[in-house]
Backbone as CSV, one residue per row, in Angstrom:
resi,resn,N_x,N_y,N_z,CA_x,CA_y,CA_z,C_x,C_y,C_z
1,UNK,97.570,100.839,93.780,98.209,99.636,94.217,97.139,98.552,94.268
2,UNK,97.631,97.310,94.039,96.829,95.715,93.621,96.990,95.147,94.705
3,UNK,96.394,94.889,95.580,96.556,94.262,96.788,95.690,92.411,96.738
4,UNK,96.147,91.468,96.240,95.657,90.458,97.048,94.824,90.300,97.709
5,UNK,93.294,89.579,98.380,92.409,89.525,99.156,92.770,88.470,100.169
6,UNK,94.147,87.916,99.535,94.204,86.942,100.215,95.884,86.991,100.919
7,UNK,96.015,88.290,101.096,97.364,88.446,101.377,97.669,88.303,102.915
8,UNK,99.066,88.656,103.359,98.617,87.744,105.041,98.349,89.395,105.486
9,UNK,97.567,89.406,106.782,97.817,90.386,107.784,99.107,91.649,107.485
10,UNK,99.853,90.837,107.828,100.867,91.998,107.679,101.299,92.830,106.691
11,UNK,101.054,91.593,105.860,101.283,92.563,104.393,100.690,93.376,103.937
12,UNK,99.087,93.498,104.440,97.995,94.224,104.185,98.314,95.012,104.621
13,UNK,98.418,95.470,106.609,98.675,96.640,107.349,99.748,96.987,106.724
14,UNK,100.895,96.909,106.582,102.187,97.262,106.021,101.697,98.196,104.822
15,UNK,101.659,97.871,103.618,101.210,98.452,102.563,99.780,99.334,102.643
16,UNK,98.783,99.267,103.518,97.805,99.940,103.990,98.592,101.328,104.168
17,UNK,99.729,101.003,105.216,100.152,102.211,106.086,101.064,103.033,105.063
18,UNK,101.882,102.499,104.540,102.326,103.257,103.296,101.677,103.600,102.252
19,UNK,100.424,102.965,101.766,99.590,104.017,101.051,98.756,105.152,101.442
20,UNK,98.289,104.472,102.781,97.884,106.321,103.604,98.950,107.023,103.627
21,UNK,99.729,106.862,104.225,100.832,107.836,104.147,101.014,108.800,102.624
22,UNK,101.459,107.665,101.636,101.199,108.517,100.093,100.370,109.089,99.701
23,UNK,99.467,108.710,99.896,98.009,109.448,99.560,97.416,108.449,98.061
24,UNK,97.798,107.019,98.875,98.215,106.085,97.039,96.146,104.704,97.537
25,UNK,95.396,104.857,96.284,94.669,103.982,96.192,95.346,102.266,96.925
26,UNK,94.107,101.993,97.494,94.573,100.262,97.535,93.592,99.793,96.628
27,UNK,93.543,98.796,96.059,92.157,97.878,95.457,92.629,96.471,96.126
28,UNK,91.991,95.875,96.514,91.939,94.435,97.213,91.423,93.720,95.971
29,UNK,92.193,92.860,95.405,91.150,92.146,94.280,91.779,90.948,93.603
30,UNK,91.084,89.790,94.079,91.548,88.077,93.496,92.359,87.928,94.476
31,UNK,92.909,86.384,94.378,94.030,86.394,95.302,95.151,86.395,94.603
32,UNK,96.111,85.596,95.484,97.409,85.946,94.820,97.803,84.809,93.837
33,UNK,97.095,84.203,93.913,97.408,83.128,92.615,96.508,83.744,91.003
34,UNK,95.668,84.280,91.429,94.130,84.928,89.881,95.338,86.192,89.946
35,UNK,95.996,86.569,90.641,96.717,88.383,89.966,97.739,87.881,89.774
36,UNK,98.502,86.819,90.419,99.609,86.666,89.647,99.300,85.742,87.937
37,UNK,98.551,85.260,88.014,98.482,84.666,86.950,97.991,85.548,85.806
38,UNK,97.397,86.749,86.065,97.020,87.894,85.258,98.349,88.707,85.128
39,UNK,99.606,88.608,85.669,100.755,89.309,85.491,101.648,88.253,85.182
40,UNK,101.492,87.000,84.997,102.611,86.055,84.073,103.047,85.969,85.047
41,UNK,103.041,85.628,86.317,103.681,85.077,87.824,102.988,83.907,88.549
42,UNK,103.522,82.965,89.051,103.025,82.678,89.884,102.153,83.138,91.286
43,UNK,102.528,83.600,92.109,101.743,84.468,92.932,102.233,85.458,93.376
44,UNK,101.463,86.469,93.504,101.744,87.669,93.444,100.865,88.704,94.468
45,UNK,101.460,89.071,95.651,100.501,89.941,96.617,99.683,90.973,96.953
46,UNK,100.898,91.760,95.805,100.476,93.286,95.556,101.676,93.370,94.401
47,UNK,100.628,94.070,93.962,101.165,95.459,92.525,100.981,96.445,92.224
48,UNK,102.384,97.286,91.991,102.153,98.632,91.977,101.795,99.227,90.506
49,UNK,101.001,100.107,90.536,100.500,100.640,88.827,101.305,102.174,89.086
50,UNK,102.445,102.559,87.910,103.214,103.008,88.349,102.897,104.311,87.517
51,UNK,101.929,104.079,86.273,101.396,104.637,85.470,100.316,105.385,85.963
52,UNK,99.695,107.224,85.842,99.093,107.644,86.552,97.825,107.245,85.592
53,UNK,97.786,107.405,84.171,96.509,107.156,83.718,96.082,106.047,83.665
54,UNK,96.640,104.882,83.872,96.539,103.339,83.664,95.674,102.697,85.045
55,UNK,96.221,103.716,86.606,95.842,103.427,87.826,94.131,104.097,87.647
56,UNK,94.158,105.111,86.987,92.649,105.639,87.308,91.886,105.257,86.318
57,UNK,91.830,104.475,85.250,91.374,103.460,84.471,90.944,102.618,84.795
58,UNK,91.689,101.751,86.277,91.802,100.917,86.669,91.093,100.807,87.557
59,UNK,90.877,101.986,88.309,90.077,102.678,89.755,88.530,102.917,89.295
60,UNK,88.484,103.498,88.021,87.115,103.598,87.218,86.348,102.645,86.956
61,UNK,87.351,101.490,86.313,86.918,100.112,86.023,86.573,99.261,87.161
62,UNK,87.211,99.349,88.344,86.426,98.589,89.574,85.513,99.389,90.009
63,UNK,85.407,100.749,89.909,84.720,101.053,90.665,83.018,100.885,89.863
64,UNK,82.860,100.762,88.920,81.643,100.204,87.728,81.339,99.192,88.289
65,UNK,82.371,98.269,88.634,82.099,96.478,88.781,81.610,96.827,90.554
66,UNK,82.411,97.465,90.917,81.344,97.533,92.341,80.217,98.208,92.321
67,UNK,79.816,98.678,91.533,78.385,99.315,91.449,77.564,98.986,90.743
């Protein structure tokens, strides 16, 4: 899951708590205007990667850029 850096409070805990629960990645990354505009939206808070190999591609690829 694509989480916004700039999403409000609640939306963060909210979706926090349902991805612990799943056992589902968060990535915090751009705000919601840089991810929506990377998904052809205006703004956009969070996104779900619904695809299992596409999410750990994705998880690989930040996790390089953080290191």
């Amino acid at each position: 899951m694509v989480l916004a850096t700039d999403s409000s409070t609640r939306t963060k805990l909210g979706f926090a708590t349902y991805a612990d629960a799943s056992n589902i990645t968060i990535l915090e990354i751009g705000t919601k205007t840089e991810l929506g505009s990377k998904l052809g939206r205006n703004l956009v808070a969070v996104a779900a990667i619904n695809d299992p190999s596409l999410a750990q591609e994705i998880i690989r690829k930040w996790e390089s850029v953080e290191n």
